[in-house]
SEDREN-181318 format. One record per residue (C-alpha): residue in three letters; x, y, z. Coordinates in steps of 0.5 Angstrom, whole numbers, plus 500, padded with zeros to 3 digits. Example, Ala and Ser with C-alpha at 12.3 -4.5 7.8 and 13.67 -1.06 7.14 Angstrom:
2
<rec code="ALA" x="525" y="491" z="516"/>
<rec code="SER" x="527" y="498" z="514"/>
# end
This chain:
191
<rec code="UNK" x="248" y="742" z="651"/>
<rec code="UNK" x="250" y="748" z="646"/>
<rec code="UNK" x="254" y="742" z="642"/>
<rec code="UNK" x="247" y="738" z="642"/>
<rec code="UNK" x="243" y="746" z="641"/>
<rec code="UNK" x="248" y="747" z="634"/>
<rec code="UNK" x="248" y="739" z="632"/>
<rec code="UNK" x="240" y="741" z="632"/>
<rec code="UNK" x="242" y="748" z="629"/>
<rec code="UNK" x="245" y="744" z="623"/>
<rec code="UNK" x="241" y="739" z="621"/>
<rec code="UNK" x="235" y="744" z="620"/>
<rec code="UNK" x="239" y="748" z="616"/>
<rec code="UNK" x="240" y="742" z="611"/>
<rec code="UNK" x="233" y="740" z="611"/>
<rec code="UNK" x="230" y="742" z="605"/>
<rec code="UNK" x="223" y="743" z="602"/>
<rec code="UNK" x="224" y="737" z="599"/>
<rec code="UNK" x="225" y="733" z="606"/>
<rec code="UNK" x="218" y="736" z="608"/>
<rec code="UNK" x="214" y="734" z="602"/>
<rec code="UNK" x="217" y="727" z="603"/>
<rec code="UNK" x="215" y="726" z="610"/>
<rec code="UNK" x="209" y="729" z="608"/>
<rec code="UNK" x="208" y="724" z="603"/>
<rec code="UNK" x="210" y="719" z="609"/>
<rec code="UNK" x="204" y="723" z="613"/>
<rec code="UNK" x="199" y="721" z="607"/>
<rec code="UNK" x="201" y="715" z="607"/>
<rec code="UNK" x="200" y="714" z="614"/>
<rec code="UNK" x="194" y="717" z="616"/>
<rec code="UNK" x="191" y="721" z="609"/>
<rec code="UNK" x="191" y="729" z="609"/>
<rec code="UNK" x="189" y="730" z="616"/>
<rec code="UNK" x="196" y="727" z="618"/>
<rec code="UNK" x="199" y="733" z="615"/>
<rec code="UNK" x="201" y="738" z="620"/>
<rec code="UNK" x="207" y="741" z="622"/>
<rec code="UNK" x="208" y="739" z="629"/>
<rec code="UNK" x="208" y="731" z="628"/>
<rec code="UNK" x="213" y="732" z="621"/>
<rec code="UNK" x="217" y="737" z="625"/>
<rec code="UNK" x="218" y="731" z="631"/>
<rec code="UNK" x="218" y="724" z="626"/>
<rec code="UNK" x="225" y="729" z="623"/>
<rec code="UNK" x="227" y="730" z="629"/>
<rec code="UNK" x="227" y="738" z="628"/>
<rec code="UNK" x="224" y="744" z="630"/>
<rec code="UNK" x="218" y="748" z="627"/>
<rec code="UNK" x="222" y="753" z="625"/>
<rec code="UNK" x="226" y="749" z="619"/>
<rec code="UNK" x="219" y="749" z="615"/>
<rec code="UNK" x="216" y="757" z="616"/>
<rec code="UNK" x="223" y="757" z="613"/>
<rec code="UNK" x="220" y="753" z="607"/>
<rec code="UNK" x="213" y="754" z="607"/>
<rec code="UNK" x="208" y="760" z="609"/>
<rec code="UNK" x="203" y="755" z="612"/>
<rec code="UNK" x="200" y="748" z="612"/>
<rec code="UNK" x="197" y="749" z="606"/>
<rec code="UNK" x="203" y="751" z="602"/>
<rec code="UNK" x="205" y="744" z="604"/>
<rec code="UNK" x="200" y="741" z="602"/>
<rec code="UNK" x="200" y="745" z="595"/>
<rec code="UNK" x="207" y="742" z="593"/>
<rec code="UNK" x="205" y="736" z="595"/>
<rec code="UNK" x="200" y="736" z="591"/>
<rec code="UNK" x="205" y="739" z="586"/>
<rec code="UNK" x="210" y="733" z="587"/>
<rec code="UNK" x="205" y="727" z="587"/>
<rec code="UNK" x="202" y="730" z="580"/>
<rec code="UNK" x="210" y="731" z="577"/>
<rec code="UNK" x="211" y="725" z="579"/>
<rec code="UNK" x="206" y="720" z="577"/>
<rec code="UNK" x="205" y="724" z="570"/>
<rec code="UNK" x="213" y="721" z="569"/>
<rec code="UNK" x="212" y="714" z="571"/>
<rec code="UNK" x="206" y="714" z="566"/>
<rec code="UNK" x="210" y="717" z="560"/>
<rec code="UNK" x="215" y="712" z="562"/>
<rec code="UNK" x="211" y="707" z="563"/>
<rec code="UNK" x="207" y="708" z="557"/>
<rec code="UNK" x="211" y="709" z="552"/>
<rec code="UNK" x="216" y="702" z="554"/>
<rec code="UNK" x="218" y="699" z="548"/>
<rec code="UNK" x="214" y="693" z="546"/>
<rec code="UNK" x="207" y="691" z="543"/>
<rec code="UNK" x="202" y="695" z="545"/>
<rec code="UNK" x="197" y="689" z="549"/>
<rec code="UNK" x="204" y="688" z="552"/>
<rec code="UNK" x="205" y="694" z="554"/>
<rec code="UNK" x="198" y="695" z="557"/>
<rec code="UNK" x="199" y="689" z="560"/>
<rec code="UNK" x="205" y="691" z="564"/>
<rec code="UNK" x="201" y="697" z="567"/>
<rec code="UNK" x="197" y="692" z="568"/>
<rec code="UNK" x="201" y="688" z="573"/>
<rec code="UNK" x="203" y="694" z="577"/>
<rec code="UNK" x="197" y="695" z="580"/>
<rec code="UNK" x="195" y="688" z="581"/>
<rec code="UNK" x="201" y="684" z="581"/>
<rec code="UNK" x="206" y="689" z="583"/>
<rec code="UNK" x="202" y="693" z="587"/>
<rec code="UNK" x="205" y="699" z="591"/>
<rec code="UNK" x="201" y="700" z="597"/>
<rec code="UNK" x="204" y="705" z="599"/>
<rec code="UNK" x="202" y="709" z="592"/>
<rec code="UNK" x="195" y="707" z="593"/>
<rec code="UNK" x="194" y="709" z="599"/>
<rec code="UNK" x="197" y="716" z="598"/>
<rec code="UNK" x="193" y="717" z="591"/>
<rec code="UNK" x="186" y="715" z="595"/>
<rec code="UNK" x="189" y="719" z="601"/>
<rec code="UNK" x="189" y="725" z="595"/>
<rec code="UNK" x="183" y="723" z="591"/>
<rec code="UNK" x="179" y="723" z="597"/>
<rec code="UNK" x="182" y="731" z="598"/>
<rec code="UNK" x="180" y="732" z="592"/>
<rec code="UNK" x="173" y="732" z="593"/>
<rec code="UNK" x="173" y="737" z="597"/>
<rec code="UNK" x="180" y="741" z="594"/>
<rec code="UNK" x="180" y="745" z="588"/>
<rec code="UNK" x="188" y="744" z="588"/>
<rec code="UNK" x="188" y="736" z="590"/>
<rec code="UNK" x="182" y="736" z="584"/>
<rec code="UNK" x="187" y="740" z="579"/>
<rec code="UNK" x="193" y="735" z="580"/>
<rec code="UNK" x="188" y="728" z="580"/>
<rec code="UNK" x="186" y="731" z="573"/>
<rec code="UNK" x="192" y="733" z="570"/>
<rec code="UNK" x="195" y="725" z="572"/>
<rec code="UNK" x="188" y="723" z="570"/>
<rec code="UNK" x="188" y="726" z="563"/>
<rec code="UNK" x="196" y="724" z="562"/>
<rec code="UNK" x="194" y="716" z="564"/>
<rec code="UNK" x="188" y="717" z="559"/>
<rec code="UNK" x="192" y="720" z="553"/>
<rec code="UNK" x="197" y="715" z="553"/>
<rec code="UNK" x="194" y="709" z="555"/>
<rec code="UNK" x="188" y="711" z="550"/>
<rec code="UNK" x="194" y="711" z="544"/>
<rec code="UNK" x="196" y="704" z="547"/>
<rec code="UNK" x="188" y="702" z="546"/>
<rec code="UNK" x="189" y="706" z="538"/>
<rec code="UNK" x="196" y="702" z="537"/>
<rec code="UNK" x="192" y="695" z="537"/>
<rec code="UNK" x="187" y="698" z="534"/>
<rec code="UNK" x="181" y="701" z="536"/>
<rec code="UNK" x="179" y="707" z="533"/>
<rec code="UNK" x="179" y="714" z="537"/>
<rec code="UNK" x="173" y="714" z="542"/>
<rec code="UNK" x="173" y="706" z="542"/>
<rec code="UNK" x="180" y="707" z="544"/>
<rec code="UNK" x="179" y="712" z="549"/>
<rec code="UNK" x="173" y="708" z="553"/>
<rec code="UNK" x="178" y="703" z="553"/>
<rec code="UNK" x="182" y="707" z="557"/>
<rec code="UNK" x="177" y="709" z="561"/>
<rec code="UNK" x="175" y="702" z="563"/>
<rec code="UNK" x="182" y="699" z="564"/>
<rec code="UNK" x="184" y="705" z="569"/>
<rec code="UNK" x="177" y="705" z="572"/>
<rec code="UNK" x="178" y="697" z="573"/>
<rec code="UNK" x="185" y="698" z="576"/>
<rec code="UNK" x="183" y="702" z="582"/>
<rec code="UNK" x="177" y="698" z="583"/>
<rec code="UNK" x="180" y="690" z="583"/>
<rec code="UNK" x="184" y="693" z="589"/>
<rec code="UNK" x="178" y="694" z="592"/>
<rec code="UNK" x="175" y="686" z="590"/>
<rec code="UNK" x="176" y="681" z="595"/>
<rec code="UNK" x="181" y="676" z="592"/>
<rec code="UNK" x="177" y="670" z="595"/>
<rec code="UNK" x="172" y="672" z="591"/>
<rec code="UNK" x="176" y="675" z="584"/>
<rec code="UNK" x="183" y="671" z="584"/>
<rec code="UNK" x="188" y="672" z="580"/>
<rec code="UNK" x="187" y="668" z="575"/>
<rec code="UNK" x="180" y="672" z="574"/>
<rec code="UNK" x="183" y="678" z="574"/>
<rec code="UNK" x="189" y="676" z="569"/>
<rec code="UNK" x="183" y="674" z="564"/>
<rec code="UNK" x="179" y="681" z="565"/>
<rec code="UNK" x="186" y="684" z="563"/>
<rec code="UNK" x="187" y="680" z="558"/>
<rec code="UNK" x="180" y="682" z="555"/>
<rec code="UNK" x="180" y="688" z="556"/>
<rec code="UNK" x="187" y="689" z="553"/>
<rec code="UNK" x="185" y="684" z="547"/>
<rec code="UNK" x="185" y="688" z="539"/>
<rec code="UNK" x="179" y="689" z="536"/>
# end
């Protein structure tokens, strides 16, 4: 019994803040914001509560970092994404492929589960602006490569994301691939 208590004793001391941001996201995924409580985490990491209040004041202290490492991190999968080497309407293509053909469900499900939040959340709201203005600034500079003036290259950006969220929310019996790869290859031609 102490061995069992000491290996418990253990693992909680190894777990870090990021272990709980993971299985936050995990939560996120699962079941959206409200899967997020302390109690069902501690348990799915085979844990005490005792390790969180360790690394977080609260629910919320989560929920912010959270919030933190999603912004951080979708912001360095844009820059990496945006700025691969290629020709511009290759590039955005690419982009393209990764919410239609190679969509992570995962991701999605947890953007829209923070999304949603951020109607009503002032930090969930912070963090999708700043993933949203990053988005826009260098898929916008993509659209200006190819050559579209400023604000022509700016709406353009807003449409293609605006059209990569909405297509996953189409019905493929009703738009198949073949329509979305054609709407793509529209929205991405040079002027």
């Amino acid at each position: 019994m102490a061995q069992a208590s000491r290996a418990k004793e253990e693992k909680a001391a190894r777990l870090d803040a990021d272990a709980w941001i993971a299985a936050a996201f995990d939560a996120l995924a699962r079941g959206g914001v409200d899967a997020v409580r302390v109690e069902p985490l501690a348990k799915a990491l085979g844990i005490t509560k005792g390790s969180f209040y360790w690394h977080f004041a609260d629910r919320r202290a989560l929920l912010e970092a959270t919030l933190d490492a999603w912004a951080v991190g979708r912001i360095a999968a844009i820059r990496e994404q945006a700025t691969a080497r290629g020709a511009p309407d290759a590039v955005l293509g690419g982009l393209a492929d990764l919410y239609t053909r190679h969509a992570n469900l995962r991701g999605l499900t947890i953007e829209l589960a923070i999304r949603s939040l951020a109607r009503t959340d002032e930090a969930a709201a912070k963090a999708v602006r700043s993933v949203d203005r990053e988005r826009l600034r260098h898929v916008g500079e993509l659209f200006g490569s190819l050559g579209w003036p400023g604000a022509e290259a700016q709406a353009r950006a807003v449409l293609f994301y605006s059209y990569l969220f909405g297509q996953s929310l189409l019905d493929n019996k009703v738009v198949p691939a073949a329509a979305r790869d054609q709407a793509i290859r529209a929205l991405i031609a040079a002027p």
